[in-house]
DOVO-883544 format. One record per residue (C-alpha): x, y, z. Coordinates in steps of 0.001 Angstrom, whole numbers, m for minus. Layout:
N
+---------+---------+---------+
|       x |       y |       z |
+---------+---------+---------+
|       X |       Y |       Z |
...
+---------+---------+---------+
***
This chain:
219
+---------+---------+---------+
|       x |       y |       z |
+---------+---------+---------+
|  102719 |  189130 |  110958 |
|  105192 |  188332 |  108565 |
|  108047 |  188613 |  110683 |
|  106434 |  186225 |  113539 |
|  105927 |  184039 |  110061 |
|  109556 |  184087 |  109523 |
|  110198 |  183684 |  113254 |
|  108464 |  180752 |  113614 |
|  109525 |  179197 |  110569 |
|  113500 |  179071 |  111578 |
|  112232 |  177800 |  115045 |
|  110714 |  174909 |  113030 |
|  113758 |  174551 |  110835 |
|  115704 |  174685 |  113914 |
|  113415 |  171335 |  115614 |
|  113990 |  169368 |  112234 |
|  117794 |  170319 |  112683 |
|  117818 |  169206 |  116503 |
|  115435 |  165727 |  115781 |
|  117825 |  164900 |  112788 |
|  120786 |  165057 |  114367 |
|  118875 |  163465 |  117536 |
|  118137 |  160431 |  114879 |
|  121318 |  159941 |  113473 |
|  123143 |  159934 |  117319 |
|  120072 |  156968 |  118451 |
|  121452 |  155004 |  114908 |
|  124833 |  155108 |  115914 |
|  124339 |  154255 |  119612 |
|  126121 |  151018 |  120197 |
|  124399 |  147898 |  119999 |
|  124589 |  143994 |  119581 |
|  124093 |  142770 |  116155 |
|  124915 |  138969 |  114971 |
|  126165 |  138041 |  111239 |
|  123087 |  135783 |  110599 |
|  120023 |  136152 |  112834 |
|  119046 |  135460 |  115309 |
|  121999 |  134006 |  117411 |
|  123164 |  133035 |  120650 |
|  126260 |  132841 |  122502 |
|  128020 |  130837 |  125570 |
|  130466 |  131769 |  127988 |
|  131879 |  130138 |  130875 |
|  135486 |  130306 |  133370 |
|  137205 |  127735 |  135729 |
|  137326 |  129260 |  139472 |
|  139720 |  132157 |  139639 |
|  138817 |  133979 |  136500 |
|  136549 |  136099 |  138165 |
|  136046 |  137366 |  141908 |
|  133151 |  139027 |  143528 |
|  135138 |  141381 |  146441 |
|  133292 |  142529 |  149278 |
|  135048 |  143211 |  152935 |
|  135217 |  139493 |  154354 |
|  137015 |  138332 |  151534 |
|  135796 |  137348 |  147256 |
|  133861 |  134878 |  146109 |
|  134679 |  132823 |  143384 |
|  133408 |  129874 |  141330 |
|  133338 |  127780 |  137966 |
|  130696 |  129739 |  136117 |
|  128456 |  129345 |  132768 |
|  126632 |  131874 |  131313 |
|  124823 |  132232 |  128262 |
|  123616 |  134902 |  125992 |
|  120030 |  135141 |  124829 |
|  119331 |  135548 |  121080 |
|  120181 |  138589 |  119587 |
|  117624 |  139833 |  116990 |
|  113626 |  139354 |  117734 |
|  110584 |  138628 |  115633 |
|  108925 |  141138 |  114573 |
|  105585 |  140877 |  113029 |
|  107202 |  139292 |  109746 |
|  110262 |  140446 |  110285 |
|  113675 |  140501 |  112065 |
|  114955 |  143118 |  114557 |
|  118358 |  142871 |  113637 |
|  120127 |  144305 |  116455 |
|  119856 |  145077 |  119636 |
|  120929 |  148051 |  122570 |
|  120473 |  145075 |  125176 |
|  121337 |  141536 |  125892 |
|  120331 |  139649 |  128771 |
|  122838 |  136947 |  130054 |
|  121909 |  134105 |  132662 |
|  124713 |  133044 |  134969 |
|  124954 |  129592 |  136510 |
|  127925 |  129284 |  139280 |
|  128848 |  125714 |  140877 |
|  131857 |  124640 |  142602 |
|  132387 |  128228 |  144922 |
|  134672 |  128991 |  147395 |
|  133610 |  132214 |  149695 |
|  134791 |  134421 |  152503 |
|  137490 |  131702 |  153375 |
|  135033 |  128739 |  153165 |
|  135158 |  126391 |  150482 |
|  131691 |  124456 |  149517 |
|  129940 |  127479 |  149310 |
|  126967 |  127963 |  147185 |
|  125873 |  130981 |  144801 |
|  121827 |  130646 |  143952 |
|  120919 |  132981 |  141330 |
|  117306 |  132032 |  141564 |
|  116298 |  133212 |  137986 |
|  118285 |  136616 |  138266 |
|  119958 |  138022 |  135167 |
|  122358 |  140170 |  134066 |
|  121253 |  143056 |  131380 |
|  123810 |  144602 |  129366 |
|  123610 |  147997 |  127549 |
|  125392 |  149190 |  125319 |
|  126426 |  152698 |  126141 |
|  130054 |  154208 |  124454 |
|  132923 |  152529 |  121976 |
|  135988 |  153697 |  123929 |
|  138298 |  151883 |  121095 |
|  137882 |  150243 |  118025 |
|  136190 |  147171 |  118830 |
|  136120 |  148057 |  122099 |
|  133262 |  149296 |  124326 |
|  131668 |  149876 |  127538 |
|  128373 |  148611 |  128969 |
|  126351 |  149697 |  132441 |
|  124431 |  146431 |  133820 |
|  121562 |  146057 |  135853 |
|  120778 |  143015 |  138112 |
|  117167 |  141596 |  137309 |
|  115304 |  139351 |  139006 |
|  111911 |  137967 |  139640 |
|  109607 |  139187 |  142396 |
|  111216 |  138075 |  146012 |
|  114552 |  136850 |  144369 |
|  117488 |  137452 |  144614 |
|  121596 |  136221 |  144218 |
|  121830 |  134595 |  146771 |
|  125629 |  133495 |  148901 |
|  126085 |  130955 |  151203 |
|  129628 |  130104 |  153169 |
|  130037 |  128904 |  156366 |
|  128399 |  130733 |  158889 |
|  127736 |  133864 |  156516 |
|  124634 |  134462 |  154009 |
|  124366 |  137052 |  151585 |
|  122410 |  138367 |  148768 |
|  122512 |  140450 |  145965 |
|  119106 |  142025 |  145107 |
|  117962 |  143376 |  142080 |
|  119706 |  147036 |  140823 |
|  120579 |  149035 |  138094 |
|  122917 |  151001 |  136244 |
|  125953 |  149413 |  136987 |
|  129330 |  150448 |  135917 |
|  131019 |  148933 |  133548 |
|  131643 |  146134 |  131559 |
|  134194 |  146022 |  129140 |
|  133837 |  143725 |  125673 |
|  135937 |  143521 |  122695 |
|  135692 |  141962 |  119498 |
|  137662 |  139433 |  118155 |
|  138619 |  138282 |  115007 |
|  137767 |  134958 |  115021 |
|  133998 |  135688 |  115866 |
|  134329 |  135576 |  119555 |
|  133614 |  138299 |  121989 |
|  135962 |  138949 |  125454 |
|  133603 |  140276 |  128397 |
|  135825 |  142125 |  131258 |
|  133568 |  143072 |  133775 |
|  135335 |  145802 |  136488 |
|  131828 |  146831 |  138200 |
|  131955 |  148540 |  141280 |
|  129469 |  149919 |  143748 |
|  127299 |  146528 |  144171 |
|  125075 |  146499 |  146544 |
|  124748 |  143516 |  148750 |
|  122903 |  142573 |  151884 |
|  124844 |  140093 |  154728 |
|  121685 |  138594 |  156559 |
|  123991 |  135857 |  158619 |
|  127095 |  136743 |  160047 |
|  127567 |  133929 |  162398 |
|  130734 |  132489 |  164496 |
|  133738 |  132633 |  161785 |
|  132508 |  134617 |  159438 |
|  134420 |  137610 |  158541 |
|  131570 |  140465 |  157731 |
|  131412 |  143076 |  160496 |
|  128017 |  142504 |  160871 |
|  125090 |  141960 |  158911 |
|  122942 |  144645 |  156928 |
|  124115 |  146656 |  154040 |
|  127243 |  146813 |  152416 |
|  128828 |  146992 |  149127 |
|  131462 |  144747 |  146716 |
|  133076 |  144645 |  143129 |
|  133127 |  142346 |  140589 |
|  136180 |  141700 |  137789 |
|  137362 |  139095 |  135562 |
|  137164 |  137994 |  132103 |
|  134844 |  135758 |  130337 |
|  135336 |  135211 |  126253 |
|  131891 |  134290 |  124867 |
|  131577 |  132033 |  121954 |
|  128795 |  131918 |  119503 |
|  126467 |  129077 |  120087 |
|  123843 |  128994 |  117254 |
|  123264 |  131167 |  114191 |
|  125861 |  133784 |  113266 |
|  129058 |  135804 |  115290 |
|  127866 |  138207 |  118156 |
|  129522 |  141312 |  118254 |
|  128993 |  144971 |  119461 |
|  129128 |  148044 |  116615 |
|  128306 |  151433 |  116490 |
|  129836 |  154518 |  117955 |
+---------+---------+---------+
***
């Protein structure tokens, strides 16, 4: 009896151990936190600063997007940071597939950053997911072609780095998007419509728009 005592008690010493250590790894997961909260941010590019590549060709546009508050209410208090961020991308002004006036309808989709690994200091990575609302989706129109990009996670990656004067730098180099061509009319370059998949890169610096500096910290 004893023994099987003794037994069980290093198998519960050894659960505390394992749930500590569990602990301290979730408080040092990276997150979003803000100097004063809650805050906001802004971002935006001229065409050419980032391209959407799928086989007939990129799409690019001017774009705005902007970063919801970081930090939530909580009962009387403030959640003061945050593993994700949800940004909201407007694009006007495209050019697509080789036709210019084309249009890029994100029909309340969002992007949802997480924070998963610092790779440097200041530095880290994010997966994103694609989130939209019920029957939505992002939604490309050029010429004779139509496209869409449907809701999806897990996403790989985003890059963002900190700067020094408060501002954050967002590379996104995400591959493996899926995207659906449901026209592929006279002109259009797509070999056909129906599944297929694209990339997406540039570089976005994102400014703080209300309340304190957004940055990313942990390890």
């Amino acid at each position: 009896m004893i023994r099987n005592l003794r037994v069980l008690g290093l198998a519960f010493v050894a659960v505390l151990a394992m749930s500590a250590l569990a602990a301290t790894a979730a408080q040092a997961a990276p997150q979003f936190t803000c100097s004063a909260y809650e805050c906001s941010a802004t971002g935006s590019n001229t065409i050419g600063s980032e391209t959407f590549t799928t086989e007939a060709g990129g799409v690019q546009c001017d774009s705005h997007f902007t970063v919801e508050e970081v930090g939530t209410t909580v009962g009387t208090g403030i959640q003061n940071a945050e593993t994700k961020v949800t940004v909201t991308p407007t694009y006007t002004g495209c050019t697509a597939f080789g036709f210019l006036g084309a249009t890029v309808n994100v029909e309340g989709c969002d992007y949802v950053f997480t924070a998963t690994e610092k790779i440097a200091e200041g530095v880290y990575t994010h997966h994103v997911d694609v989130v939209c609302p019920t029957g939505q989706s992002i939604k490309i129109t050029a010429g004779t072609c139509k496209a869409e990009v449907k809701a999806q996670t897990g996403l790989t990656r985003v890059k963002t780095t900190n700067l020094a004067n408060g501002t954050v730098t967002v590379q996104p180099e995400v591959g493996g998007i899926s995207l659906n061509v449901t026209q592929d009319g006279f002109g259009c370059p797509f070999s056909g419509t129906g599944a297929k998949t694209g990339s997406y890169h540039g570089h976005v610096v994102v400014a703080r728009e209300g309340g304190g500096d957004i940055s990313v910290s942990g390890s």
